[in-house]
Wavefront OBJ file of the C-alpha trace (Angstrom):
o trace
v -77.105 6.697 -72.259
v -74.818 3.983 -73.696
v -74.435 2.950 -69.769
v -78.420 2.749 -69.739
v -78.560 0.659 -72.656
v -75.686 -1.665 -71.541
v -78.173 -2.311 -68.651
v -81.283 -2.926 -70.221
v -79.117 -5.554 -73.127
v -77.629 -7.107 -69.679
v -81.346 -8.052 -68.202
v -82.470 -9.064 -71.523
v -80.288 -11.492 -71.741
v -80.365 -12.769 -67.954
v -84.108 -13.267 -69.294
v -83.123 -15.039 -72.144
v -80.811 -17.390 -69.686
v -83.951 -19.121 -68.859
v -83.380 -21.000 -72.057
v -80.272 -21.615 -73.958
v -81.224 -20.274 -77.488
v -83.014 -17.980 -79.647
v -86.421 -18.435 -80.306
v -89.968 -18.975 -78.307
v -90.051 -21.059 -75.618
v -92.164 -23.505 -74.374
v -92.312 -24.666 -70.648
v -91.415 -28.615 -69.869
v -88.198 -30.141 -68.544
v -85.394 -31.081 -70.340
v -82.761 -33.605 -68.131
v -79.241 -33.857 -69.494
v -76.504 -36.426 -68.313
v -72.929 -36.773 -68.552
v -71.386 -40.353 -67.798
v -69.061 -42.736 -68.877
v -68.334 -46.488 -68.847
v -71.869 -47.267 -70.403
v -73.429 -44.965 -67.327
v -71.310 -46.526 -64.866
v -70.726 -43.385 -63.250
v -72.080 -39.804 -63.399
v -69.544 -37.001 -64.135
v -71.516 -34.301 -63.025
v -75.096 -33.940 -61.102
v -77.800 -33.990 -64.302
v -78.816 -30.859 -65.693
v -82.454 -29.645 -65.989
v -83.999 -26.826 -67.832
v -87.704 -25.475 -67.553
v -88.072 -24.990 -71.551
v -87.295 -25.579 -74.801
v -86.861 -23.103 -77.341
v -87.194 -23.981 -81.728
v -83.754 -23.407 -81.884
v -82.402 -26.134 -78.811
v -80.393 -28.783 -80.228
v -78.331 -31.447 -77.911
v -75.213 -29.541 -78.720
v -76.793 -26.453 -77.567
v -78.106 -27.690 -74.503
v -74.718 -29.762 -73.496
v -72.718 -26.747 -74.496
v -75.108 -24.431 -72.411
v -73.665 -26.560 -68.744
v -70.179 -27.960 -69.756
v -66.927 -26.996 -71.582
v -67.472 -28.477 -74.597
v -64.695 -29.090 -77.560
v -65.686 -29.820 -81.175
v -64.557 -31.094 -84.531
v -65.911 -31.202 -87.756
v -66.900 -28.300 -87.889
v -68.544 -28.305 -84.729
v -70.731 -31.366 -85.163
v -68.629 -33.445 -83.440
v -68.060 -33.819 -79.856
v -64.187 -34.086 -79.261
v -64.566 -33.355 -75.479
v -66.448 -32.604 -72.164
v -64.921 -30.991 -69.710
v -61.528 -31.792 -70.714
v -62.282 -35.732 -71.370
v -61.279 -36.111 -74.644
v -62.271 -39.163 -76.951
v -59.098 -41.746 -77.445
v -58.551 -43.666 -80.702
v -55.605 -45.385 -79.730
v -57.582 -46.600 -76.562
v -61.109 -46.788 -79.013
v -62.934 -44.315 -76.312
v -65.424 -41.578 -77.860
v -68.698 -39.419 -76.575
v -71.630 -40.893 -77.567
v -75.088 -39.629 -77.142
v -78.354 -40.887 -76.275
v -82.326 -39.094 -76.294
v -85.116 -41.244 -74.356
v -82.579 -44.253 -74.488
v -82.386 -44.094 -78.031
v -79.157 -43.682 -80.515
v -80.028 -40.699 -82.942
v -78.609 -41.359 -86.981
v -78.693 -37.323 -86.401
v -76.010 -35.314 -85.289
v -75.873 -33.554 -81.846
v -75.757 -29.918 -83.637
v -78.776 -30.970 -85.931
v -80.722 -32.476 -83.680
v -83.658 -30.659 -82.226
v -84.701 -31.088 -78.559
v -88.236 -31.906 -77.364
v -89.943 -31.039 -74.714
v -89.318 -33.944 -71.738
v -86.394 -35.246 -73.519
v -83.656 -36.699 -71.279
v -80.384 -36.415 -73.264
v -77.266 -38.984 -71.378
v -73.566 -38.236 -72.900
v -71.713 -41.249 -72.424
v -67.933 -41.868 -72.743
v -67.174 -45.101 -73.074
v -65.098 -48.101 -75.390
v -66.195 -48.795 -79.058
v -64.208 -51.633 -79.928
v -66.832 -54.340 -79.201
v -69.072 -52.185 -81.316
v -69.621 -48.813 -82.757
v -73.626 -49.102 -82.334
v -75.901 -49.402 -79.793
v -79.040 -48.119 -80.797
v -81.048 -48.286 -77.319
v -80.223 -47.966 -73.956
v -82.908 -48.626 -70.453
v -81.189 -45.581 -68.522
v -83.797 -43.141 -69.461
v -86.817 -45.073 -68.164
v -89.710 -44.245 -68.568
v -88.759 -42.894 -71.528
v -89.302 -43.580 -74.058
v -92.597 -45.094 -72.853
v -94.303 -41.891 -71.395
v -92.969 -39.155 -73.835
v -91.778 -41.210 -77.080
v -89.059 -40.261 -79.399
v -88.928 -36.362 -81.430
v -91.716 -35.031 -79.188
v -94.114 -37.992 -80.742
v -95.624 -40.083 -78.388
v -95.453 -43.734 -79.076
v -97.910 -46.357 -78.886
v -96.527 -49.089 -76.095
v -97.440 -52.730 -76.703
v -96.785 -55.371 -73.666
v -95.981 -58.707 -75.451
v -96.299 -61.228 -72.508
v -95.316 -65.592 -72.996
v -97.868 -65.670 -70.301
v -100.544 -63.038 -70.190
v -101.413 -63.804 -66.672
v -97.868 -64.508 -65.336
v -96.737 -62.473 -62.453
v -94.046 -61.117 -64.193
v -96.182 -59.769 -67.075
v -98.463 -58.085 -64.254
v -95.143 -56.865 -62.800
v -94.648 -54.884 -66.040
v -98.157 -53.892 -66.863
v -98.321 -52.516 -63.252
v -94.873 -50.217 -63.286
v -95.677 -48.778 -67.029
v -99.124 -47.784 -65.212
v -97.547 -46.705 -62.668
v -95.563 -44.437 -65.391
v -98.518 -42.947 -66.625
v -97.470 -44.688 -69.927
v -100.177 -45.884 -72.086
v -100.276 -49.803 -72.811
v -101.995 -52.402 -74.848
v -101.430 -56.192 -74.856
v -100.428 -58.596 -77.601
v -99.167 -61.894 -78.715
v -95.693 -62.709 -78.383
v -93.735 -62.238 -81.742
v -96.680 -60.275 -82.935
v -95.206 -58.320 -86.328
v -95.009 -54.224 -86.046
v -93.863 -51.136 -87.549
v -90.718 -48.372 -86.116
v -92.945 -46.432 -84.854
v -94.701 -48.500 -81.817
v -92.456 -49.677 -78.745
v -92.578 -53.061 -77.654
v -91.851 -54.670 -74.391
v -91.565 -58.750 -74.904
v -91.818 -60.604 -71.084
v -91.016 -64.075 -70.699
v -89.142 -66.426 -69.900
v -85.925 -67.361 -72.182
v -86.864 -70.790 -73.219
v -89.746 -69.156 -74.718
v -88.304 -65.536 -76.040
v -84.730 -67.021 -76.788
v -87.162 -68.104 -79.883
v -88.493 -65.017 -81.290
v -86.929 -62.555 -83.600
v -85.906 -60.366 -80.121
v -83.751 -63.302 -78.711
v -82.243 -64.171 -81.893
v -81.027 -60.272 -82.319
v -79.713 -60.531 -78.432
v -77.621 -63.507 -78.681
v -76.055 -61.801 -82.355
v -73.692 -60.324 -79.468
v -73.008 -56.397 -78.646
v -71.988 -55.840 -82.310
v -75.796 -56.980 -83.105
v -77.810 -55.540 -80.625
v -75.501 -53.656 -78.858
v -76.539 -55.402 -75.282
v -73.360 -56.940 -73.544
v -75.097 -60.089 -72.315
v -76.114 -63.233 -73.905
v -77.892 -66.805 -73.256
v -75.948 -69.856 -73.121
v -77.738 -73.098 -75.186
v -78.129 -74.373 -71.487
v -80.344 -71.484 -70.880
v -77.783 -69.780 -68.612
v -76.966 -66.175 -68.625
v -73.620 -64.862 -69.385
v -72.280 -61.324 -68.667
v -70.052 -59.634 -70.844
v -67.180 -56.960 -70.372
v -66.702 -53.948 -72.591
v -64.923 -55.893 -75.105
v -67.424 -58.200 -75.590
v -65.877 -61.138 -73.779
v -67.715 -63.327 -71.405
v -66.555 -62.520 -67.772
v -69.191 -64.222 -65.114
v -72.313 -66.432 -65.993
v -75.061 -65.180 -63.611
v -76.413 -67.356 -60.618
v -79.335 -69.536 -61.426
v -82.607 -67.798 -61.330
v -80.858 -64.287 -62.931
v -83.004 -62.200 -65.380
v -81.976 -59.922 -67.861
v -83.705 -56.082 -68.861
v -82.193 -54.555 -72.038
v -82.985 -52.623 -75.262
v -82.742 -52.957 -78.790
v -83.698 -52.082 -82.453
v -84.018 -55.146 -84.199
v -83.919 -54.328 -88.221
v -86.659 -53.105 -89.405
v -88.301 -52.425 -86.144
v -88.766 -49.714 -83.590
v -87.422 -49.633 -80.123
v -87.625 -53.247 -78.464
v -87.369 -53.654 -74.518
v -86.535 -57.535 -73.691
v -87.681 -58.589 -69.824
v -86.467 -62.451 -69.482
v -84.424 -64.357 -67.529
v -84.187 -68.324 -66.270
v -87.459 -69.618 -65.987
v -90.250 -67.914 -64.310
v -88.057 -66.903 -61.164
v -85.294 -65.226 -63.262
v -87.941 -63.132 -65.433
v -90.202 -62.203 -62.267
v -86.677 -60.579 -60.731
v -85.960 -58.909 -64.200
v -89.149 -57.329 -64.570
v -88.878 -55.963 -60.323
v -86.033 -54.108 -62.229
v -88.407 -51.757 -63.900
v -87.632 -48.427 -61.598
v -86.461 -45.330 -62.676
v -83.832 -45.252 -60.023
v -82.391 -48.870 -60.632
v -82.144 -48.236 -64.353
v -81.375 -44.549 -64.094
v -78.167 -44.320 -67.015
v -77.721 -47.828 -67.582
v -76.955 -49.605 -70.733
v -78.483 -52.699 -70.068
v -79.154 -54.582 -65.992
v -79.063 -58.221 -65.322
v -81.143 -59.062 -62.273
v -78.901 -61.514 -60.131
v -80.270 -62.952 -56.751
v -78.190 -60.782 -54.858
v -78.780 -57.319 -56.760
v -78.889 -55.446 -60.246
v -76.023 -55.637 -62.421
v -74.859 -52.833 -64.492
v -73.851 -54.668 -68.511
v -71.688 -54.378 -68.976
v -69.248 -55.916 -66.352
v -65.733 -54.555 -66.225
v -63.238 -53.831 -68.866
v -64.727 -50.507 -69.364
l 1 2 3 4 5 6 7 8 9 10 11 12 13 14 15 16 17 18 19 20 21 22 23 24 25 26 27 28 29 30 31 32 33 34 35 36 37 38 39 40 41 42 43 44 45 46 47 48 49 50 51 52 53 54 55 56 57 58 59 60 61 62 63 64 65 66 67 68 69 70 71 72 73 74 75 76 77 78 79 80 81 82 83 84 85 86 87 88 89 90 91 92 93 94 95 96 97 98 99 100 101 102 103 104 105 106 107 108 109 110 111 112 113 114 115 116 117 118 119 120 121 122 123 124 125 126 127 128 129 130 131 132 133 134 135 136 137 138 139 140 141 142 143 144 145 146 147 148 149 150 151 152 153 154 155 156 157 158 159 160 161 162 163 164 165 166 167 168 169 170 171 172 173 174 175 176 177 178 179 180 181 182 183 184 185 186 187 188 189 190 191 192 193 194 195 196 197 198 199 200 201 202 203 204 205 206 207 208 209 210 211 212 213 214 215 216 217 218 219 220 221 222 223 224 225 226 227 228 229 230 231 232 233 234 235 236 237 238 239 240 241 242 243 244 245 246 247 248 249 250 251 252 253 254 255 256 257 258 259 260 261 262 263 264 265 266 267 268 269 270 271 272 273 274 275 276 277 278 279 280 281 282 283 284 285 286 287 288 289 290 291 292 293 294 295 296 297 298 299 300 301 302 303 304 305
């Protein structure tokens, strides 16, 4: 009898191991990734899950896949797979949902359905914060942020520039729903934005202004020169390389007091048309920010990891 029983617990639970936590389930995928050096490099091959139970949290579903060590009482993530965060070499786990920095903790933080969750080990000395990342695209633009969908606005210098229609066309392609508006048009947190343009013309808008604060601003290791030029930063927030003529520049931010911000600009029309060719899941799959250089995408940022 007790052997009979033992059974029947045993396939309840391989039933439950379709999900990773009490409570009913609903179907949709759920992608998590484990990297380091601002998504540099993958750890592991991503995760996915089928459904999402009430109960799923980020801790839940990185502790489900990977030997996880806490602190804190368990709120904080100390380690994965035996990589531990360093103090005296200012390297920690940091976590990221659709691209976006949560002010909630991993334990308390409930998962949604179509959420792609990226653990990233990397160097905090250049900054503690970076609110928004592009590695998630095309979230958040298709499924938003805490299971909300967001409305998507396509701020464009040019309306009918090429590179504008380069970005209207890939969110499309996305299935993400768009409207159009005026450059430096105010809004609310909860809309996304995507401002296209050339620098000369977005370097003057509230966006630019919170890029070229530096990393410990906007959390984007890349800023414009007063020449116009692009310069690439390391992971300490020094300038390393200034990018070739004609370079563009695809990053995310939360300026204060706004929602989730997605800059596409670069030198002139040439560098911005390149930047906004960026817009791929593949090419932006886990990274921080990408400067588009004539001769390829650029991971921000650049060395000193």
């Amino acid at each position: 009898m007790i052997r009979r029983v033992l059974i029947v617990l045993a396939a309840a639970l391989a039933l439950a191991g379709c999900g990773f936590g009490p409570g009913a389930a609903k179907q949709g995928p759920v992608e998590l990734r484990v990297t380091r050096d601002f998504g540099q490099k993958e750890l592991s091959p991503p995760v996915q899950r089928d459904r999402v139970r009430s109960s799923d949290t980020v801790m839940r579903l990185l502790q489900a896949s990977h030997k996880v060590a806490t602190a804190y009482g368990g709120g904080f993530v100390q380690s994965i797979d035996g990589l531990a965060g360093n103090k005296s070499a200012d390297h920690d786990w940091f976590f990221y949902v659709n691209g976006t920095e949560s002010s909630e903790g991993a334990a308390d933080l409930k998962l949604s359905l179509s959420d792609v969750v990226q653990w990233d080990y990397h160097r905090w000395s250049a900054t503690m914060h970076i609110p928004a990342i592009v590695g998630a695209y095309p979230e958040p633009f298709v499924h938003g942020q805490g299971g909300s969908r967001l409305p998507t606005r396509v701020e464009c210098a040019d309306a009918n520039s090429t590179a504008c229609n380069e970005v209207s066309n890939a969110l499309d392609a996305q299935k993400a729903v768009v409207t159009q508006a005026v450059l430096g048009s105010s809004t609310g947190e909860k809309s996304l934005r995507v401002v296209v343009g050339p620098w000369s013309t977005v370097g003057e808008t509230v966006t630019g202004r919170t890029l070229q604060g530096g990393p410990g601003t906007s959390g984007v290791f890349a800023r414009f020169t007063r020449g116009g030029a692009l310069t690439l930063l390391d992971g300490f927030g020094h300038v390393v390389r200034t990018a070739p003529p004609g370079s563009g520049l695809v990053a995310a931010m939360i300026p204060e007091g706004a929602g989730v911000v997605w800059i596409v600009t670069g030198q002139g029309e040439a560098g911005t048309e390149r930047a906004a060719k960026l817009l791929d899941p593949e090419t932006l799959r886990n990274a921080f920010a990408v400067a588009a250089t004539p001769s390829g995408p650029v991971k921000l940022p650049v060395g000193g990891f």
